[in-house]
C-alpha positions in Angstrom: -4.8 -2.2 -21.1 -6.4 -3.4 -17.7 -7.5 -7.3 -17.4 -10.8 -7.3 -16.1 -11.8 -10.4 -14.6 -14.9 -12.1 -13.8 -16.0 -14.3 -11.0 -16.0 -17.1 -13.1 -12.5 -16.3 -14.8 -11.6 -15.8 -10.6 -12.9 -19.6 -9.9 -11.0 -21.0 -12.6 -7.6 -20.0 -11.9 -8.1 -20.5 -8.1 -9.5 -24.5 -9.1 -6.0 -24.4 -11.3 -3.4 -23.0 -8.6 -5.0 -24.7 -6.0 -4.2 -28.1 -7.8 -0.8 -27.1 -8.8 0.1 -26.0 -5.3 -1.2 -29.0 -4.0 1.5 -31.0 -4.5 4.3 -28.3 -3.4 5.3 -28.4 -0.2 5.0 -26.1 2.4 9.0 -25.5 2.6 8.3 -22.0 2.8 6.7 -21.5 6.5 9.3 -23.3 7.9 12.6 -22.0 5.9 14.8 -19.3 7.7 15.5 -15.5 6.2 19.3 -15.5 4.7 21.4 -12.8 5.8 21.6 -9.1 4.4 22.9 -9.0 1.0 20.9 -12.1 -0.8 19.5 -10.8 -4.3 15.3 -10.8 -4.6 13.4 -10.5 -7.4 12.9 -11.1 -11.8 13.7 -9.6 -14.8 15.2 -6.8 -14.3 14.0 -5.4 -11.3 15.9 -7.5 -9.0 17.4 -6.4 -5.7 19.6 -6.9 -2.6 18.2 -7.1 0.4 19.7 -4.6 3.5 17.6 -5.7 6.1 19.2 -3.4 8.8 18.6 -0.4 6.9 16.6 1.9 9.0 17.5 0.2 12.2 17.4 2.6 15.3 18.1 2.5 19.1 14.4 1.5 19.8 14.7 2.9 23.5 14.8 6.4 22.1 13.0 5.5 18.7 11.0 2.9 19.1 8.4 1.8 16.8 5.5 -0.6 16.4 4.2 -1.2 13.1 6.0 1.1 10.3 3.0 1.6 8.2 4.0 4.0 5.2 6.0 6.2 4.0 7.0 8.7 1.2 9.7 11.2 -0.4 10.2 14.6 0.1 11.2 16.7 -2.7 14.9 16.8 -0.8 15.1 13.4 -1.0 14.1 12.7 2.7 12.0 9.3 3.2 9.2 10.2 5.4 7.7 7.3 7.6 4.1 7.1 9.9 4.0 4.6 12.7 1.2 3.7 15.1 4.2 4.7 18.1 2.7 8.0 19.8 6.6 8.2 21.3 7.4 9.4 17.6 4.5 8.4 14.8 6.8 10.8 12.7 10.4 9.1 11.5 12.5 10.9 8.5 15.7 9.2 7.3 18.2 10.4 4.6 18.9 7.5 2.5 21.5 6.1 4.4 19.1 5.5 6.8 20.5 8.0 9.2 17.6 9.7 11.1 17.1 13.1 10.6 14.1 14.1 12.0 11.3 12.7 14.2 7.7 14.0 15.8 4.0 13.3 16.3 2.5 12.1 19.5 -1.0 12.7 18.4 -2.0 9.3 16.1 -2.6 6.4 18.1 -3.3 4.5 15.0 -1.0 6.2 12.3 -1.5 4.2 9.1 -1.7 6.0 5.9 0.7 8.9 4.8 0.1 11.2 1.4 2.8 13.7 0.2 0.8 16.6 -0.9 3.3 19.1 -3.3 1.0 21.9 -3.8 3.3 24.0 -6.5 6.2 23.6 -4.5 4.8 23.7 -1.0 4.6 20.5 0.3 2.1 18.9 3.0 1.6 15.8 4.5 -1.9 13.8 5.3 -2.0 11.1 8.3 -4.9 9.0 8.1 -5.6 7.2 11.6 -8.4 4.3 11.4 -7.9 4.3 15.4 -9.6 7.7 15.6 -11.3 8.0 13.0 -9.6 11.0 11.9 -7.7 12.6 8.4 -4.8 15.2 8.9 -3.4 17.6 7.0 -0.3 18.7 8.6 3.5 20.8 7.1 6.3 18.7 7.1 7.2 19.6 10.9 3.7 18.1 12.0 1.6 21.3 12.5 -2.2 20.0 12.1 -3.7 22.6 9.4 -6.9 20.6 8.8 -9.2 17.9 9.9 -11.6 16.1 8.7 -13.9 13.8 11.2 -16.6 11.6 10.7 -18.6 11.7 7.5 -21.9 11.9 9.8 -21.2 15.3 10.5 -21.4 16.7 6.6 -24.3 14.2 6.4 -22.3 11.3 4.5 -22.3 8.7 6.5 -25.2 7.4 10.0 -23.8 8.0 13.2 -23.2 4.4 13.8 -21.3 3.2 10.4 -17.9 3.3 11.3 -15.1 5.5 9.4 -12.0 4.3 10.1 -9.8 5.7 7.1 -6.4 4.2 6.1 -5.5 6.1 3.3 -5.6 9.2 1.0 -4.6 10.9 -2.7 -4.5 14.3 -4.1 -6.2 15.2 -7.4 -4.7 17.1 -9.7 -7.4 19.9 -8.4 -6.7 19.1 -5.0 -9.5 16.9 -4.4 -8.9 15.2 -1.0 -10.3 11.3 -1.4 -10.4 9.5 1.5 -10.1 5.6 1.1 -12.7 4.1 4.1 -10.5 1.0 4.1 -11.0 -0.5 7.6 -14.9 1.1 8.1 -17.6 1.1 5.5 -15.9 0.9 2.5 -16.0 4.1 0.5 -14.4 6.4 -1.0 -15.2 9.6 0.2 -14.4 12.9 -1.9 -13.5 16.2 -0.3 -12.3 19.7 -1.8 -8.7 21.1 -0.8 -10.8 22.8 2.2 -12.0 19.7 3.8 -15.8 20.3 2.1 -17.8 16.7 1.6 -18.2 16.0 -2.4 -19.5 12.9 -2.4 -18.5 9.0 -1.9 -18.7 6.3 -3.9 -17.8 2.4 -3.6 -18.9 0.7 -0.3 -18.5 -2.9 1.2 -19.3 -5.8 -1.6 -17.7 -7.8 -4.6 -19.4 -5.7 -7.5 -16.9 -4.3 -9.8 -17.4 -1.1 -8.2 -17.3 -1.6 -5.0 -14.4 -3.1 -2.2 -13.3 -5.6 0.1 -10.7 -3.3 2.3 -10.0 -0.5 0.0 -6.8 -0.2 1.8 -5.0 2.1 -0.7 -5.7 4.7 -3.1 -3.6 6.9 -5.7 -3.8 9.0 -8.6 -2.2 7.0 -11.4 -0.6 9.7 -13.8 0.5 7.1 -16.5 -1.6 8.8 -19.1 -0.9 11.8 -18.4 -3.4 13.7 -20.3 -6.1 11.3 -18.5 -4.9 10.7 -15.1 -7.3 8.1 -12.9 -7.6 6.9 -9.7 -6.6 3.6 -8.2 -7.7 2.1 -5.3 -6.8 -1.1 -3.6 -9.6 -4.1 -2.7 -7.1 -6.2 -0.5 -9.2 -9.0 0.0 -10.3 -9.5 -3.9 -6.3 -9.5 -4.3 -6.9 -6.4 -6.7 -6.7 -3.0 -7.6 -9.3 -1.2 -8.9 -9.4 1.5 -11.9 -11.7 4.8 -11.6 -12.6 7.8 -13.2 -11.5 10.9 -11.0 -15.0 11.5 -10.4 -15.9 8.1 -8.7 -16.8 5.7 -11.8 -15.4 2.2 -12.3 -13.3 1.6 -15.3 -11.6 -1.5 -14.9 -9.4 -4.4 -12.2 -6.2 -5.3 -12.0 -6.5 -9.0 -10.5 -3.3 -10.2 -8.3 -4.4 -13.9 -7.8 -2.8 -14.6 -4.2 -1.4 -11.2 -3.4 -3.4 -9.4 -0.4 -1.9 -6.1 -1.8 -1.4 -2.4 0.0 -1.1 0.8 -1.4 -0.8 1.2 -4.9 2.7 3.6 -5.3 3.3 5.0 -8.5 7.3 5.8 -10.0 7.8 7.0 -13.2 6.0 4.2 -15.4 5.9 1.4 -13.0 3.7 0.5 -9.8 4.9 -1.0 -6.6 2.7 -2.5 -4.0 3.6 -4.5 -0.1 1.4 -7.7 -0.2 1.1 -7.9 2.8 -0.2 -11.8 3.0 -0.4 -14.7 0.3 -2.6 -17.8 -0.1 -0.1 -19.9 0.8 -2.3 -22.5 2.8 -5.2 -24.0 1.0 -5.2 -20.8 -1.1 -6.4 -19.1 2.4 -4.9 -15.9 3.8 -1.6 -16.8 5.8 0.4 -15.3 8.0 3.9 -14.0 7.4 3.4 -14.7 4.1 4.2 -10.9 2.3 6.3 -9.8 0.0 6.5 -6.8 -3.0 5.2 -6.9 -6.4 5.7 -5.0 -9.3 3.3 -3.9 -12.1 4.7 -2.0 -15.6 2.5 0.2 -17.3 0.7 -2.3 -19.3 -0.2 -3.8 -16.1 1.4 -6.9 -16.4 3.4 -8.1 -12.9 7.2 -8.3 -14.1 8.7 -8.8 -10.6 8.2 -10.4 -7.2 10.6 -9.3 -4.6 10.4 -12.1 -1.8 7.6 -13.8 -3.7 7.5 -16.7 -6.7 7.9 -15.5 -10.2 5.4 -14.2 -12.3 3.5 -16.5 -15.0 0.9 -15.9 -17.3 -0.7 -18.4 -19.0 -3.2 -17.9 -22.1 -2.8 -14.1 -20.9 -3.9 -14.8 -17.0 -1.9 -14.3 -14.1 -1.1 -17.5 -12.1 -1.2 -17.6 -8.3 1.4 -15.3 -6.5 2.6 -16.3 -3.0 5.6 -15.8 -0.9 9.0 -17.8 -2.0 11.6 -16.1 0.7 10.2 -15.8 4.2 12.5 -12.3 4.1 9.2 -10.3 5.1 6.3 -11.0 7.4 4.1 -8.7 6.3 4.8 -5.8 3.7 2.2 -3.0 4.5 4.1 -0.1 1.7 6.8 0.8 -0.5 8.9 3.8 -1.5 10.7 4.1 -4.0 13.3 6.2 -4.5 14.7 8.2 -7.4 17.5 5.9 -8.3 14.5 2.9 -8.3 15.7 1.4 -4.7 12.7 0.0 -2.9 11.5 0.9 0.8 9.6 -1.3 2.3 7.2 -1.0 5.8 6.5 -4.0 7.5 3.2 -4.1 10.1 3.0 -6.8 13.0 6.8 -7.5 11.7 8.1 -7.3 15.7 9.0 -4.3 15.9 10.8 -4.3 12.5 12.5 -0.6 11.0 11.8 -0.4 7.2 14.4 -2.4 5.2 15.7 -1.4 2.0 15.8 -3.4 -1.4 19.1 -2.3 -3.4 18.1 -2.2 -7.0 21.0 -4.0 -8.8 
């Protein structure tokens, strides 16, 4: 069942981590990253770190900031960038490239896997532009979709700058606003305007950076939508058709994309509150979520506590990652991970062990 917090719930265990991490010092901004190999993580989701997994000659293959990326049904792992020299990267999981394209997103940020009955798609999401893609798995654009002012959803002056996207069931197209106004905007498999719902605020309903969105097929005979609201440090539960069910609150973790594998979610965080429970730099790391909703792991980060049934403050413990922006996970439960403003970092991989 999801926790639902309140404001005041929110204040109280802010007041409490703030004066236990008061008298912790701040080790953790100044420590160095061990080499490839250390072991991350709780429980049993624990993990060795192969930091030089996807690394690349970055004169031919350069990249920027790896945003996100996904699996093929062959297995390939599937990665945007914001690099117009080659947005596109596809490794086989020995990180050997395969494959690279895409020239055409200046601010390549969110990728979706679309497997339409065996036929697979991808959509690119570029808050630069202000501009969704549907393309096939070599990068030919099938589908647009612009600004919401031109089906009437949105003024000419509010700003879309979409970051992400999921796939109903149906083949509903919703469009997470993330870095514009805040809503999530709902489209048929054509690219026709539904209708939105969210926007910018701190109701339950609506978002603060709705970074990430996903269809969460838990239940599967009542599948429903996440979406992220990075700067509450939550995700948030809604019906397929727009209305709020329920939060997941992440005390300290400024989390991405929700990503779904069999039972479990996975999420970059891509800061924590390390400093004066403020948002710090270099301060990310990956958190895990089982299907009860309860964090069991923290790859990078400090371990997960509960107390009377509430989640304590989360921040970095490793300084292994600067800032986790998505996972992907792969079918023998090894992590992904895409760092952004990272220098220049190539995805690493976390070894389940």
């Amino acid at each position: 069942m999801f926790e639902t917090h309140s404001r005041r719930q929110f204040a109280k265990i802010t007041a409490a981590t703030a004066a236990a991490i008061t008298f912790k010092p701040f080790y953790i901004l100044h420590a160095k990253p061990k080499v490839d190999g250390e072991v991350i993580g709780h429980g049993s989701h624990r993990y060795k770190v192969h930091q030089g997994w996807g690394n690349l000659d970055a004169s031919q293959f350069p990249v920027n900031n790896c945003h996100e990326m996904v699996q093929d049904s062959k297995g390939r792992l599937i990665m945007v960038g914001d690099e117009v020299k080659n947005n596109i990267l596809i490794y086989d999981r020995s990180g050997k490239l395969l494959e690279s394209w895409g020239h055409e997103f200046p601010g390549g940020h969110g990728l979706t896997l679309w497997n339409a009955n065996g036929e697979e798609f991808l959509f690119i999401s570029d808050p630069n532009i202000g501009k969704v893609f549907k393309t096939d798995l070599k990068g030919k654009i099938l589908l647009t979709i612009e600004h919401p002012s031109k089906v009437g959803a949105y003024k000419e002056a509010d700003p879309f700058k979409p970051t992400e996207t999921a796939i109903g069931p149906d083949g509903t197209i919703y469009i997470a606003d993330g870095y514009g106004s805040q809503w999530i905007l709902r489209y048929t498999s054509k690219g026709e305007f539904i209708d939105k719902f969210g926007g910018s605020g701190d109701g339950d309903s609506q978002f603060s950076t709705a970074h990430g969105i996903a269809i969460d097929y838990r239940d599967k005979a009542n599948p429903t939508l996440i979406v992220t609201s990075r700067a509450h440090n939550a995700f948030k539960k809604f019906t397929l058709d727009g209305k709020y069910l329920s939060t997941i609150f992440l005390p300290g973790a400024f989390v991405c994309r929700p990503v779904f594998k069999d039972d479990t979610l996975y999420a970059g965080v891509c800061w924590s509150r390390l400093r004066y429970l403020n948002q710090t730099p270099n301060s990310g790391f990956v958190t895990i979520i089982d299907k009860a909703n309860k964090v069991i792991s923290n790859p990078g980060g400090t371990k997960p506590e509960y107390r009377n049934g509430e989640l304590q403050l989360m921040v970095q413990e490793k300084p292994i990652f600067m800032h986790c922006h998505d996972v992907c996970v792969d079918n023998d439960h090894n992590i992904y991970v895409c760092q952004w403003n990272a220098k220049k970092t190539y995805p690493v991989k976390l070894e389940r062990v």
